[in-house]
C-alpha atoms as an extended CHARMM CRD file, in Angstrom:
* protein
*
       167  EXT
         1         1  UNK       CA            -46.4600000000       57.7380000000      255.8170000000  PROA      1               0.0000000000
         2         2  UNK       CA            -44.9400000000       54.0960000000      256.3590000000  PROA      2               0.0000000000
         3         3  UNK       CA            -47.4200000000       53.0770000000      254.4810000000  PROA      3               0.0000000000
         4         4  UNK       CA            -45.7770000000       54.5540000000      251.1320000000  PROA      4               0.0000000000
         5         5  UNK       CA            -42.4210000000       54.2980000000      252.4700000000  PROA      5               0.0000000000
         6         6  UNK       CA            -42.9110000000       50.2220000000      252.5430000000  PROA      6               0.0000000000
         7         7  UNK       CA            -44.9420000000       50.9660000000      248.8520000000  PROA      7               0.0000000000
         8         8  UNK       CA            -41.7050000000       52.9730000000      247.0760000000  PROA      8               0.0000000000
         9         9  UNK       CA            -38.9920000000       50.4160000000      248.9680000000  PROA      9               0.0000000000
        10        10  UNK       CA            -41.1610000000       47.1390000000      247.4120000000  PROA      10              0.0000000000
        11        11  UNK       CA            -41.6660000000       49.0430000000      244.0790000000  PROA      11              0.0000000000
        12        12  UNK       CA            -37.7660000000       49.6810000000      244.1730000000  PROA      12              0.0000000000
        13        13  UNK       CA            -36.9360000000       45.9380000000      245.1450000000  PROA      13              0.0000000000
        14        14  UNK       CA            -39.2110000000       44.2590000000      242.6160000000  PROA      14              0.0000000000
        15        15  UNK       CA            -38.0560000000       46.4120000000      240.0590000000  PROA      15              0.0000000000
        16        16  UNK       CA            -34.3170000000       45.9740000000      240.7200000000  PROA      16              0.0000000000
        17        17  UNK       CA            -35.0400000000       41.9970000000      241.3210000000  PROA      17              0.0000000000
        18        18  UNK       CA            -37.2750000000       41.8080000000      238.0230000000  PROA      18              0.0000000000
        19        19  UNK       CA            -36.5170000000       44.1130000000      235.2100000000  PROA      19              0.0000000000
        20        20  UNK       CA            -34.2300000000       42.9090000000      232.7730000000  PROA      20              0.0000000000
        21        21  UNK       CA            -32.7200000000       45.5500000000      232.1210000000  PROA      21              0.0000000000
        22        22  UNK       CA            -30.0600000000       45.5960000000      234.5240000000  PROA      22              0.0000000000
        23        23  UNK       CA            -26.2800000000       44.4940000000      234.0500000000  PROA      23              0.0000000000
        24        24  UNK       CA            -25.8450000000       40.9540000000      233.0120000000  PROA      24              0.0000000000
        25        25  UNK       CA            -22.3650000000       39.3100000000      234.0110000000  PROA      25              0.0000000000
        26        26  UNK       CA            -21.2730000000       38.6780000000      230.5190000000  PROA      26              0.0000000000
        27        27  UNK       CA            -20.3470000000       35.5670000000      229.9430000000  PROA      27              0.0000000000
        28        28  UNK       CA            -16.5080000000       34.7560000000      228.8390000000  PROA      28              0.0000000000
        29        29  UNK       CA            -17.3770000000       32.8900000000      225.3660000000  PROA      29              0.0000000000
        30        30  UNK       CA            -13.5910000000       32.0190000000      225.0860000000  PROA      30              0.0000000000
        31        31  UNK       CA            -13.5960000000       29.9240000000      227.9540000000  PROA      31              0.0000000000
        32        32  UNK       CA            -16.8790000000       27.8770000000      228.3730000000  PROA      32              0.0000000000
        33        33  UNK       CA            -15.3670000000       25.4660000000      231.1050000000  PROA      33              0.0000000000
        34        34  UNK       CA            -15.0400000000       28.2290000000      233.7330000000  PROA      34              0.0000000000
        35        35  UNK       CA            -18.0120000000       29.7760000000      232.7600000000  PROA      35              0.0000000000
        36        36  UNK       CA            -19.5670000000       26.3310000000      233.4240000000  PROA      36              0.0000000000
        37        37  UNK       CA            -17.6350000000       26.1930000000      237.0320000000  PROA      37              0.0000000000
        38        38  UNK       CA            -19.5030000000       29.9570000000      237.6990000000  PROA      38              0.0000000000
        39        39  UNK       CA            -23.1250000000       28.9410000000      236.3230000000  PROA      39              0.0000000000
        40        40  UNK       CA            -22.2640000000       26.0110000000      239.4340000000  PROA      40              0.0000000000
        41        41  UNK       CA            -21.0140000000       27.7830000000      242.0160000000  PROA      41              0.0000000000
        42        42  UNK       CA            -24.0030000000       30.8770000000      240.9940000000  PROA      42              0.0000000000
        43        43  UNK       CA            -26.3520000000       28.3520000000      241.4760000000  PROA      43              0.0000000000
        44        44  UNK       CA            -25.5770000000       27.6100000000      244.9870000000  PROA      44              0.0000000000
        45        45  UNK       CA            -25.2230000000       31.4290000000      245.7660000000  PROA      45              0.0000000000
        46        46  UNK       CA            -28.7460000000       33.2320000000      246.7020000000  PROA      46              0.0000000000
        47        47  UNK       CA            -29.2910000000       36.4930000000      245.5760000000  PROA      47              0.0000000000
        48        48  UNK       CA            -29.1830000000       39.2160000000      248.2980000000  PROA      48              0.0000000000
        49        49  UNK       CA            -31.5590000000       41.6740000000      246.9390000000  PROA      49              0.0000000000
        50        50  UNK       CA            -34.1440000000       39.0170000000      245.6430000000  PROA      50              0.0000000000
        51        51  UNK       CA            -33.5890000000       36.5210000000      248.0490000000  PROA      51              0.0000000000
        52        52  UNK       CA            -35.6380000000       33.8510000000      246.2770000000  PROA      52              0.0000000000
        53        53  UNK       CA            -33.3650000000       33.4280000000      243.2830000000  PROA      53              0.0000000000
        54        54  UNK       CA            -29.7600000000       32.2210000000      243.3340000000  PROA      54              0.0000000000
        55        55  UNK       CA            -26.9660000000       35.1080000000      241.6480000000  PROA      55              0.0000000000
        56        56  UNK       CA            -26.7540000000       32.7270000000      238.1540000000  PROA      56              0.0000000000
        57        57  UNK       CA            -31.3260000000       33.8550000000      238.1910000000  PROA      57              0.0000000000
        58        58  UNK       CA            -30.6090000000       37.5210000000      239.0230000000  PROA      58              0.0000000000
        59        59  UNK       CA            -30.1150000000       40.3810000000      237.1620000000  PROA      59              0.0000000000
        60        60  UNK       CA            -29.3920000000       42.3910000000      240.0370000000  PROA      60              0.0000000000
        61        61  UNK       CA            -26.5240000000       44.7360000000      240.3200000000  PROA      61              0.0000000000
        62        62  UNK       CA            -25.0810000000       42.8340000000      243.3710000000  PROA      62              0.0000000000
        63        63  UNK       CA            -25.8850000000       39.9110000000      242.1200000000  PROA      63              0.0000000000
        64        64  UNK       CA            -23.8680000000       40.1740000000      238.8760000000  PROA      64              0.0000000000
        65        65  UNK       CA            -20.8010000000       41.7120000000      241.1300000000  PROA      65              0.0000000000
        66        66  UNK       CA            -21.2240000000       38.5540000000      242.7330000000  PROA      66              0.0000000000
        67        67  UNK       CA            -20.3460000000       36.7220000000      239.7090000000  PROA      67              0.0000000000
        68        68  UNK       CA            -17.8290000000       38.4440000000      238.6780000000  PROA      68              0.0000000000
        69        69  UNK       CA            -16.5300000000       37.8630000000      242.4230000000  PROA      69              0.0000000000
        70        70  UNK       CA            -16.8270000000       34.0070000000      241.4010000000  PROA      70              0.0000000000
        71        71  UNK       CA            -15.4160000000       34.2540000000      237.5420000000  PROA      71              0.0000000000
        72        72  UNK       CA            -12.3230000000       35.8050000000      239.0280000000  PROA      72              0.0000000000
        73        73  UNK       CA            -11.6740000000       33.7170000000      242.4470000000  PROA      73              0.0000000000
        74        74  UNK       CA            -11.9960000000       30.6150000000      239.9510000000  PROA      74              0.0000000000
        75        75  UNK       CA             -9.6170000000       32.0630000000      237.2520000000  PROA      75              0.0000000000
        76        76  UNK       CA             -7.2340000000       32.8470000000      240.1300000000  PROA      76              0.0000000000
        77        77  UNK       CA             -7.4000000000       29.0050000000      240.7030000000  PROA      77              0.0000000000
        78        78  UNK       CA             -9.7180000000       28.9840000000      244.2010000000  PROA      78              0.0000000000
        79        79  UNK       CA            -12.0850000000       25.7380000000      244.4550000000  PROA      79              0.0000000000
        80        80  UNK       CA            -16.0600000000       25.7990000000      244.5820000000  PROA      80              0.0000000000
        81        81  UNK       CA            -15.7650000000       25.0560000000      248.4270000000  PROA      81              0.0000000000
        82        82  UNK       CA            -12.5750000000       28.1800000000      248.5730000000  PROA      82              0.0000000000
        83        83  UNK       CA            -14.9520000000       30.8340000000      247.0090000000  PROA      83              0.0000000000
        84        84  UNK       CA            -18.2890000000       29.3490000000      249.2030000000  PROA      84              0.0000000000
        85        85  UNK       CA            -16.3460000000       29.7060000000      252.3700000000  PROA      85              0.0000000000
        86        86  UNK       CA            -15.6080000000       33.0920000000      251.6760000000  PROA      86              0.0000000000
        87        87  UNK       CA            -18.5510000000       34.2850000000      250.2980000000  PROA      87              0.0000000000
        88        88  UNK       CA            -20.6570000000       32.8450000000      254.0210000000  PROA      88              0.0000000000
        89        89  UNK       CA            -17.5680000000       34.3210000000      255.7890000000  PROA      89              0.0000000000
        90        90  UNK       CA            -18.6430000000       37.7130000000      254.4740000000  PROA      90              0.0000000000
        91        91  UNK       CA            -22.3030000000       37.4170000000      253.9300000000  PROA      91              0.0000000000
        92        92  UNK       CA            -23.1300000000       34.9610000000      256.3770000000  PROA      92              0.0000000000
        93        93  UNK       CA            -24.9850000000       31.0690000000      255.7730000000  PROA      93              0.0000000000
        94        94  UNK       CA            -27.6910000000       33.1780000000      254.1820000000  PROA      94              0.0000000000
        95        95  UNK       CA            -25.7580000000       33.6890000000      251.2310000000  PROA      95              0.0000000000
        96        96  UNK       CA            -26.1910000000       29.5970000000      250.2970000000  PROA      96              0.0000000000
        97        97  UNK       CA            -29.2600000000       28.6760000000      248.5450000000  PROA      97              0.0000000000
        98        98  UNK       CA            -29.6510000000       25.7930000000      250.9070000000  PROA      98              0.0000000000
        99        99  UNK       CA            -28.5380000000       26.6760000000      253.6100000000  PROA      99              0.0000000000
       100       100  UNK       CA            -26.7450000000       24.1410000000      256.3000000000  PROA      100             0.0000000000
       101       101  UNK       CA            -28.9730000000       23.3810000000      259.2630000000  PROA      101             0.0000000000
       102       102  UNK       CA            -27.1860000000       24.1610000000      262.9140000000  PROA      102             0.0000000000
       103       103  UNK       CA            -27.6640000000       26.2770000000      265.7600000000  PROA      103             0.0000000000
       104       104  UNK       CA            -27.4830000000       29.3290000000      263.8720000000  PROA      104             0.0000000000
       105       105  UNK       CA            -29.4200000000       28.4410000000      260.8930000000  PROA      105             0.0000000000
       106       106  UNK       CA            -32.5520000000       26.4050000000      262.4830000000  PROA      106             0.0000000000
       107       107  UNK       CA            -34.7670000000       29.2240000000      262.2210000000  PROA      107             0.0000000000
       108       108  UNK       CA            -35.0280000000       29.0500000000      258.2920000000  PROA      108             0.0000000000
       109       109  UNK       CA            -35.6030000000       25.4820000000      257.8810000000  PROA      109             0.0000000000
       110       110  UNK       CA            -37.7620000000       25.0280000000      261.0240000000  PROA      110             0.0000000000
       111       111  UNK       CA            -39.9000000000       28.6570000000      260.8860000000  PROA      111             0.0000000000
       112       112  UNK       CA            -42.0370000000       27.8150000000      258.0760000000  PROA      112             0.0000000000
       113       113  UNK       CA            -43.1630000000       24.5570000000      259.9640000000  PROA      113             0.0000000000
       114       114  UNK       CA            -43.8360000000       26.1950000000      263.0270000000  PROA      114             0.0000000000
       115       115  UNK       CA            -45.6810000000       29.0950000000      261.5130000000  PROA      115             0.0000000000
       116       116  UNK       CA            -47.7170000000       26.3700000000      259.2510000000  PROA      116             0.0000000000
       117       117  UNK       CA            -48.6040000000       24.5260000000      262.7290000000  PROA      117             0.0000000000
       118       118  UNK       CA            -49.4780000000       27.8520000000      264.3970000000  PROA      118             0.0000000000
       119       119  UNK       CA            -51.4360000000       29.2290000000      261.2840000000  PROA      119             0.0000000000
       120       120  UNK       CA            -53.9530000000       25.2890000000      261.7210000000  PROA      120             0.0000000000
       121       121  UNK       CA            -53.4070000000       26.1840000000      265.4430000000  PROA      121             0.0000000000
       122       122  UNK       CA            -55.4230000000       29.8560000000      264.7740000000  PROA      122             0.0000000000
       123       123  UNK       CA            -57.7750000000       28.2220000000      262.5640000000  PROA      123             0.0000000000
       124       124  UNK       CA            -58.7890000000       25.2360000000      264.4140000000  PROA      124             0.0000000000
       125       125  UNK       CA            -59.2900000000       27.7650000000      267.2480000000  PROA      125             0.0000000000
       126       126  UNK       CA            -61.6530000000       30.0800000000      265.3910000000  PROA      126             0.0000000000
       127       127  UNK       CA            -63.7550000000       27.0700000000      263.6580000000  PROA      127             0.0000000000
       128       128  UNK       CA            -64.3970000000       26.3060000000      267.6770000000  PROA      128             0.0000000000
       129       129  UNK       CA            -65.3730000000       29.4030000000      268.8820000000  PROA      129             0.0000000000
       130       130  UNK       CA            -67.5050000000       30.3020000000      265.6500000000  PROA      130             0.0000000000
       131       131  UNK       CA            -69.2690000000       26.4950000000      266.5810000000  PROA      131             0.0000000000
       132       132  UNK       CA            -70.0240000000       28.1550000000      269.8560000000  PROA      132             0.0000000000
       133       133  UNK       CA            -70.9840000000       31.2020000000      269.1870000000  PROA      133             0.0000000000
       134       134  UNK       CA            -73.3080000000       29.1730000000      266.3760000000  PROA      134             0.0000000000
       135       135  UNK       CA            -74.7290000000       26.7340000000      268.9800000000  PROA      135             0.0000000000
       136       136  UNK       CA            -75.3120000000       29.9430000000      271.4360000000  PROA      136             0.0000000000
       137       137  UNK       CA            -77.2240000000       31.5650000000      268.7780000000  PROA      137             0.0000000000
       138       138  UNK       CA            -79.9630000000       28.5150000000      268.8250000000  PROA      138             0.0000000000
       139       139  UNK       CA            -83.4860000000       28.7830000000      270.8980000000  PROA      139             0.0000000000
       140       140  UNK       CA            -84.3150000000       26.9660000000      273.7500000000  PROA      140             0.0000000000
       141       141  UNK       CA            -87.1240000000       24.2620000000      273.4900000000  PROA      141             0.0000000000
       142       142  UNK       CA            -89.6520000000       26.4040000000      275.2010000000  PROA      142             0.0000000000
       143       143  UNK       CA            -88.8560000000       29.6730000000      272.9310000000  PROA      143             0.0000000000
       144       144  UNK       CA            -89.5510000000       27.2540000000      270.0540000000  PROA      144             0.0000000000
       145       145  UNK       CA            -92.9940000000       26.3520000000      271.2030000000  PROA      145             0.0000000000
       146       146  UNK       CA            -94.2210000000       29.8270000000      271.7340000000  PROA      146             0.0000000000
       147       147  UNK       CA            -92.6310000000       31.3250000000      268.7850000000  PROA      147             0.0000000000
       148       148  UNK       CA            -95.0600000000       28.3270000000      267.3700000000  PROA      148             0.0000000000
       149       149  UNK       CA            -98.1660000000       29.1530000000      269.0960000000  PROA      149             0.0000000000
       150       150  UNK       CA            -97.7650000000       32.9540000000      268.2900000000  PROA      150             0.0000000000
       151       151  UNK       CA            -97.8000000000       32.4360000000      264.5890000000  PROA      151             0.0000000000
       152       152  UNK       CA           -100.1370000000       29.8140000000      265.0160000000  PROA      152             0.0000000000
       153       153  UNK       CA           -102.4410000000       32.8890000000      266.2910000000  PROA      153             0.0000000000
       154       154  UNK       CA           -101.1210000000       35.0320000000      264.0600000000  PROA      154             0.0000000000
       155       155  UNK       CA           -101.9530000000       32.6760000000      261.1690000000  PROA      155             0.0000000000
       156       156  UNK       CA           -105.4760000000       31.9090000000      262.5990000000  PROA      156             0.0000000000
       157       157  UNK       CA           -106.3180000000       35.8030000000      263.1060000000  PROA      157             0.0000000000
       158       158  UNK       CA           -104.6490000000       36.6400000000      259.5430000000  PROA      158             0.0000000000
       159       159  UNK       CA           -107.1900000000       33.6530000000      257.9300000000  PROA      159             0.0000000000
       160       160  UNK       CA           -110.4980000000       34.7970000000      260.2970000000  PROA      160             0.0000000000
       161       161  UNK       CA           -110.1510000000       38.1160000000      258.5580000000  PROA      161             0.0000000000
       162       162  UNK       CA           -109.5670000000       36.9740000000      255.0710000000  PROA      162             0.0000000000
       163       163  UNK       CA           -112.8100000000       34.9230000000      255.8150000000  PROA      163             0.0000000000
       164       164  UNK       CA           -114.6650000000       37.6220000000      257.2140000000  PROA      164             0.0000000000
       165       165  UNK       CA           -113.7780000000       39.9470000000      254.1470000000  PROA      165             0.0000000000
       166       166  UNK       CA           -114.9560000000       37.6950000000      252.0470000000  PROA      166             0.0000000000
       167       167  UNK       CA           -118.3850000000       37.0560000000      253.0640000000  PROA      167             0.0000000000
């Protein structure tokens, strides 16, 4: 059951996040300076529903509400840092596309590290204990020599017979 819950949510995210056939803020051809000042501060904005594409990428619906947030804070006169303050004051740091790093913030520039060093960690780990388990699997120096001798007799006795068949 979670299993197609998690199936029909990821369905529903890559096709809101992909498809192109979702709004598009339109751009304002009259006026291609603040349309240049959105495509700017859009491209510092992540989207919330794709999260690995900033709001000027997405086609999302709350992504192009987003711009049309931005196209009318900067035709009310706000500044690029105005309309970034508000948008992390009401979606949090998360919002930027590069994020600042403090306290609160760490976790996404450090976590990817950490899990790279832990991932080695795991792997190093298992090379070991596979090296062990290999070395365990090899015979002593005594089980060697009679394995030896008893095809060595099985050899002889296998050879006697062919002989004795034969004559």
């Amino acid at each position: 059951m979670a299993k197609t819950i998690f199936i029909v949510l990821s369905t529903f995210l890559m096709l809101n996040c992909q498809v192109s056939i979702g709004q598009s803020a339109k751009p304002l051809a009259e006026d291609p300076v603040l349309e240049k000042k959105v495509n700017e501060v859009s491209n510092e904005l992540r989207c919330l529903v794709c999260q690995n594409q900033t709001i000027a990428d997405s086609n999302a619906e709350l992504a192009v509400d987003l711009k049309n947030q931005v196209r009318k804070q900067i035709s009310e006169g706000r500044s690029k840092d105005e309309i970034l303050q508000y948008m992390v004051a009401r979606y949090g740091d998360f919002v930027l596309y590069s994020p600042p790093l403090k306290a609160s913030t760490w976790a996404l520039w450090i976590g990817p590290f950490i899990l790279l060093i832990v991932a080695l960690l795991l792997l190093i780990w298992k090379i070991r204990q596979r090296r062990i388990q290999i070395e365990e699997e090899y015979f002593q120096e005594a089980e060697l020599v009679r394995a030896r001798q008893l095809l060595h007799e099985s050899s002889d006795q296998a050879s006697s017979r062919s002989q004795q068949g034969v004559h």
